[in-house]
N, C-alpha and C positions, 0 to 999 in steps of 0.2 A: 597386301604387304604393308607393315606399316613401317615406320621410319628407322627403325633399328633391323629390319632384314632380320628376323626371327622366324621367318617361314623356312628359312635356309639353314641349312643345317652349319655348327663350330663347335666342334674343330669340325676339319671338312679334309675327306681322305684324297689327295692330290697325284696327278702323274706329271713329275716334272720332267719335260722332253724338248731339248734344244731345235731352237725353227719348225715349232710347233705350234700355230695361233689359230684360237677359239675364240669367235666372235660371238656377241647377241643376237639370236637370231640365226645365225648362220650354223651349216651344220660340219662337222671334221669326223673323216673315215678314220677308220685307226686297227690297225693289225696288234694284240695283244698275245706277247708272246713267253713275257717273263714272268716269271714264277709270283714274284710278288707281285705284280700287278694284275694278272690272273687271279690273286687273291682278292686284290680291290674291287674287280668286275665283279666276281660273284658277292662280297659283301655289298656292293651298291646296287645288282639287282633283290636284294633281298631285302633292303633299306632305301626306298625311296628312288630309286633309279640313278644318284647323281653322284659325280667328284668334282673337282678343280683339273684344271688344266693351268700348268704353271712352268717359265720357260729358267733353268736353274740363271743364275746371275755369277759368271765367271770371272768376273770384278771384285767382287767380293768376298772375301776368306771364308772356305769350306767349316764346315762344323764337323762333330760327331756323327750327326743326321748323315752327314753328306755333304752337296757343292749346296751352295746360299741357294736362295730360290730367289727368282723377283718379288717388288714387291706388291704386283698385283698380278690377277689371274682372273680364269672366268668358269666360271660353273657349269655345267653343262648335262643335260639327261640323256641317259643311254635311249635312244628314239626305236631303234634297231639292233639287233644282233644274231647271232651265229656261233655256233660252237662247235668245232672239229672234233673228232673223235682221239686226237693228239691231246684233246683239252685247251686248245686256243681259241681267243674270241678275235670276231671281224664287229667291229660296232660302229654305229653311226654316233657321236654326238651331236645333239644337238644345244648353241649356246644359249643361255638364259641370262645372266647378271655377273658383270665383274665383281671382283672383290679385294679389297688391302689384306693382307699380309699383316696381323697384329703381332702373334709370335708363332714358334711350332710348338704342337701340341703331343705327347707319345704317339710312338707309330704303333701299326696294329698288323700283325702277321705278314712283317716286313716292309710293306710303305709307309709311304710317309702321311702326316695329317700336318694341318694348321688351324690354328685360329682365324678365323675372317671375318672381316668386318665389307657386308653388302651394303651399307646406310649408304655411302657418297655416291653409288650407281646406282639409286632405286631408278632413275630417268631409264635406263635399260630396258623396262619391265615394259616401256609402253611399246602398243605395237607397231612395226614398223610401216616407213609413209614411202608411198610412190613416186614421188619426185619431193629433194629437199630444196629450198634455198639456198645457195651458196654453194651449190654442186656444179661445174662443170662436165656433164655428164660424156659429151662427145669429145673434151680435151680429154678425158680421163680414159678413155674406151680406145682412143687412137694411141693415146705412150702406150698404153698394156698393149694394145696389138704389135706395138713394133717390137716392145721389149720379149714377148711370148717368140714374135718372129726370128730375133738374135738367138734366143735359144733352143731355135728349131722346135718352137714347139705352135701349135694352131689354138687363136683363140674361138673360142664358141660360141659363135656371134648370134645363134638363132639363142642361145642361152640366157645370155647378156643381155640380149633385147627384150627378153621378158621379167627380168627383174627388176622391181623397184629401187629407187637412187640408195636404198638402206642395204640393203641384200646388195647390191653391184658394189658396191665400196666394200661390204664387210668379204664377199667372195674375190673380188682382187686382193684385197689384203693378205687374204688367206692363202690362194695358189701363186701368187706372183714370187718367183724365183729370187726373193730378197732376202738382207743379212738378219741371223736372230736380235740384237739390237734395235736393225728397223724394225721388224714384226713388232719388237716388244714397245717401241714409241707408237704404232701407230694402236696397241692397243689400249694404250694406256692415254690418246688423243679425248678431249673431255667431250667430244660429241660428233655427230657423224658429217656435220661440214666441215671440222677440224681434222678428225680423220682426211676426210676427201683431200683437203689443202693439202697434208702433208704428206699423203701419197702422190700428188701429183707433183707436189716437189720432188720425191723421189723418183720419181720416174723421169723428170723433167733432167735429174743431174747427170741418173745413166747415161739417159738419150746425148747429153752434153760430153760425158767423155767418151760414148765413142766416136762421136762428132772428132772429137780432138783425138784420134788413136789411141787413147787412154782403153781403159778395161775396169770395169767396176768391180768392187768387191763382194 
């Protein structure tokens, strides 16, 4: 790749889906059910395997397009898929490079596209390390268990134990029962000890207002 992300395709055809986060690296199931996006699956397995994943931005005044989108997002190739005989797809994405939001671009047999600029995440692209610097890996493994615990739900500890400090930060980020705002700060975090930091912040305030009877949001 060279500095301008020209390997990647712009405009770039997007699914924008609230409390939705695609990481580098990291992979996101996804049940495809609407018509236009049903659309976007089939033109992206026939071009390259890829879209955006992008979470819309409800702060922002809707357009003609639709609700704003953020403005970044992350690329992602269909790794896996399945198609029901209803004509729905189950697909794996897998994440590759975030990207800015330059402008939108015409949509194409009802989704949406944008323009993107990959240049300021080429770091993305390298491969992920087994343990980082600046990771608290056992502060970070014990909030998610507690907070997974509050929500009745079990974390998967033989899982977790084999993922490297890049893959466990981007897979907490991703199933940790948090607001689309967090999701969307922690993706837009400029590298994955800063990710880590501000997940464990989060985690940390939860933990703190139920401490105090509080209820997080």
């Amino acid at each position: 790749m060279d500095g301008r992300g020209e390997r990647f395709p712009s405009p770039l055809p997007v699914f924008p889906l609230t409390g939705a986060l695609l990481l580098p690296h990291a992979r996101l199931p996804l049940h495809i059910f609407e018509l236009r996006y049903v659309a976007l699956i089939e033109d992206a397995l026939a071009a390259g395997r890829v879209f955006g994943m992008i979470q819309p931005d409800r702060a922002r005044p809707a357009s003609e397009a639709g609700p704003a989108l953020s403005r970044v997002g992350c690329l992602g190739r269909i790794q896996a898929f399945s198609e029901t005989e209803d004509g729905r797809f189950f697909i794996t994405l897998q994440g590759l490079i975030r990207f800015a939001v330059l402008g939108e671009a015409e949509g194409r047999r009802g989704y949406r596209r944008v323009f993107a600029d990959y240049a300021p995440f080429a770091a993305d692209l390298a491969p992920p390390l087994p343990r980082r610097e600046g990771v608290d890996r056992a502060r970070l493994v014990g909030l998610a268990r507690a907070l997974f615990a509050r929500h009745r739900l079990a974390l998967d500890e033989r899982a977790v134990a084999g993922l490297g400090d890049d893959l466990l930060v981007a897979t907490l980020a991703q199933t940790l029962p948090l607001t689309p705002p967090e999701k969307q700060a922690l993706l837009e975090a400029p590298d994955v000890p800063a990710r880590a930091a501000a997940l464990t912040a989060l985690l940390e305030m939860a933990a703190a207002g139920d401490e105090g009877g509080g209820c997080p949001s």
